[in-house]
C-alpha positions as CSV (number, residue, x, y, z in Angstrom):
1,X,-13.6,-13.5,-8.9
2,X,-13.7,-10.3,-9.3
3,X,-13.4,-7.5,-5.9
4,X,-14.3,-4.2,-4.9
5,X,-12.7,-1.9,-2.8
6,X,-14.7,-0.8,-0.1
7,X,-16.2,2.5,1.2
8,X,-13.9,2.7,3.9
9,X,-10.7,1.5,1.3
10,X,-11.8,4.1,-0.8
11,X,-12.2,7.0,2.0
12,X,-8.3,5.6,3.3
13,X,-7.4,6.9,-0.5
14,X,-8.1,10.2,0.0
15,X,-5.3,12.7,-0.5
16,X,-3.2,9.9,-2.3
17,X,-1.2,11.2,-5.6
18,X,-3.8,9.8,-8.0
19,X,-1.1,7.6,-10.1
20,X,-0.9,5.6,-7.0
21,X,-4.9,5.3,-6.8
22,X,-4.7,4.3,-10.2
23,X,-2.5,1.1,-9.3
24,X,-4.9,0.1,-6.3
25,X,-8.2,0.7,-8.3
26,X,-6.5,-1.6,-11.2
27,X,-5.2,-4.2,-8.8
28,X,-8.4,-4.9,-7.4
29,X,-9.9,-5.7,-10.2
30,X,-7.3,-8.1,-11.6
31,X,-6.4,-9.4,-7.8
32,X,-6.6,-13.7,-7.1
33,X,-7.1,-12.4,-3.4
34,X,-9.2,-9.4,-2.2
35,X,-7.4,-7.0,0.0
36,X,-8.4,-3.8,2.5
37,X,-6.5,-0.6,2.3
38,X,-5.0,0.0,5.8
39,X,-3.6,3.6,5.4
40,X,-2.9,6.1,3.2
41,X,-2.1,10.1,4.0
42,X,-1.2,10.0,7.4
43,X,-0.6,12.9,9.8
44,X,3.0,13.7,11.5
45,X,1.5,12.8,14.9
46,X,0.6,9.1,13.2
47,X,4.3,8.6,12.3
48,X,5.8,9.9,15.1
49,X,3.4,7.1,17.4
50,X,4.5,4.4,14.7
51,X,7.8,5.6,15.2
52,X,7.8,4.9,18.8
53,X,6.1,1.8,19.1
54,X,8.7,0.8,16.5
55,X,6.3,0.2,13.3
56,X,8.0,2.2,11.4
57,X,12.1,3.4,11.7
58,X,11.7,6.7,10.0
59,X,9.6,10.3,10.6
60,X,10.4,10.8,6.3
61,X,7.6,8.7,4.9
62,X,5.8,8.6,2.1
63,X,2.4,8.3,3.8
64,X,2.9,11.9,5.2
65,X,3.2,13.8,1.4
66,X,0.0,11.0,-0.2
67,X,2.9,8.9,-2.1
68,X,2.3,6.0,-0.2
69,X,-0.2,3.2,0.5
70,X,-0.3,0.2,3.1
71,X,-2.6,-2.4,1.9
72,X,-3.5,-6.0,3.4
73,X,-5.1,-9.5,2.0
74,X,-8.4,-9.8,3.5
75,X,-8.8,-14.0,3.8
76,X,-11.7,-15.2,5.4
77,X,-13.3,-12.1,5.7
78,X,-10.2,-10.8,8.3
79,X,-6.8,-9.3,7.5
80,X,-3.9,-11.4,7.1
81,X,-0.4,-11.0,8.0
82,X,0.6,-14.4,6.5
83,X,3.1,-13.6,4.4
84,X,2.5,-16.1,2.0
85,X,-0.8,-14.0,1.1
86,X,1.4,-10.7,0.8
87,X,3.0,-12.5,-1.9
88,X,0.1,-13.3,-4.0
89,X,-1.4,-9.3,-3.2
90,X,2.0,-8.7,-4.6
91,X,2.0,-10.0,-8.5
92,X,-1.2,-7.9,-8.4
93,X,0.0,-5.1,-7.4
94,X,2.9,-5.0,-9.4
95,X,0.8,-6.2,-13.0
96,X,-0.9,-3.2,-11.9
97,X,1.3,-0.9,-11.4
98,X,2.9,-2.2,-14.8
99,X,-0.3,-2.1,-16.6
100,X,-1.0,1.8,-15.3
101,X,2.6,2.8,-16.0
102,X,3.5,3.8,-12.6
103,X,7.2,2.9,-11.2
104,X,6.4,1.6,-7.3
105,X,8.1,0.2,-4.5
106,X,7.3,-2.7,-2.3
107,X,8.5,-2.5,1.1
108,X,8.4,-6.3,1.4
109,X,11.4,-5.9,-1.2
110,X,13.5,-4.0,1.5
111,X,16.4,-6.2,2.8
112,X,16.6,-4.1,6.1
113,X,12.8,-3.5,7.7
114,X,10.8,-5.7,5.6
115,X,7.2,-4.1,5.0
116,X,4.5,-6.6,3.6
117,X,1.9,-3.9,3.1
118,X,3.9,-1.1,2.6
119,X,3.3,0.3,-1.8
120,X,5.1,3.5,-2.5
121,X,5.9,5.9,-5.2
122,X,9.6,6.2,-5.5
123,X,11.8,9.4,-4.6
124,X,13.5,9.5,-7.6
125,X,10.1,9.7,-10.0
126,X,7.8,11.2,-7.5
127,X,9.8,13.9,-5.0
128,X,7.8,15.2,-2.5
């Protein structure tokens, strides 16, 4: 089955480095599992409120410069935040990201502050 990314995904994309646009647009296409996109530019006051609610550990991220994305697996018409269904966004995603040519980070890689929906260009290829 093939998905689409909504209106509002699409308006969330605004002001994201196009090679990571690229990746979601692709992955949507070849995805087993639709998925919404949460967040993408955010402002400093955003991160500093994620900061101290504890979402987030960190007032550097990649969602303030556009090199960062958090996406979730829609399943029965809500968001999920099974894990399981992070996994399977996941190989789509990354087949994207391969497919496009674009290096990207997971944040459900991290050892330390796991991050399920959490995409990112990397420092090293993409400095802000």
């Amino acid at each position: 089955m093939a998905y689409k990314l909504s209106a509002r995904s699409l308006s969330r994309l605004q002001g994201v480095h196009p090679d990571l646009v690229r990746v979601v647009k692709r992955a949507i296409k070849i995805s087993s599992i639709d998925f919404t996109v949460l967040e993408g530019l955010r402002t400093i006051e955003r991160q500093r409120e994620l900061k101290r609610t504890g979402a987030t550990t960190t007032l550097r991220s990649r969602h303030l410069t556009g090199h960062a994305v958090d996406l979730a697996p829609i399943v029965d018409g809500k968001v999920s935040w099974d894990w399981a269904h992070y996994y399977v966004l996941e190989k789509a995603i990354k087949q994207a990201a391969k497919d496009e040519g674009v290096e990207l980070d997971w944040g459900g890689d991290w050892p330390k502050f796991p991050d399920g929906p959490h995409w990112q260009l990397p420092w090293a290829s993409y400095p802000a």
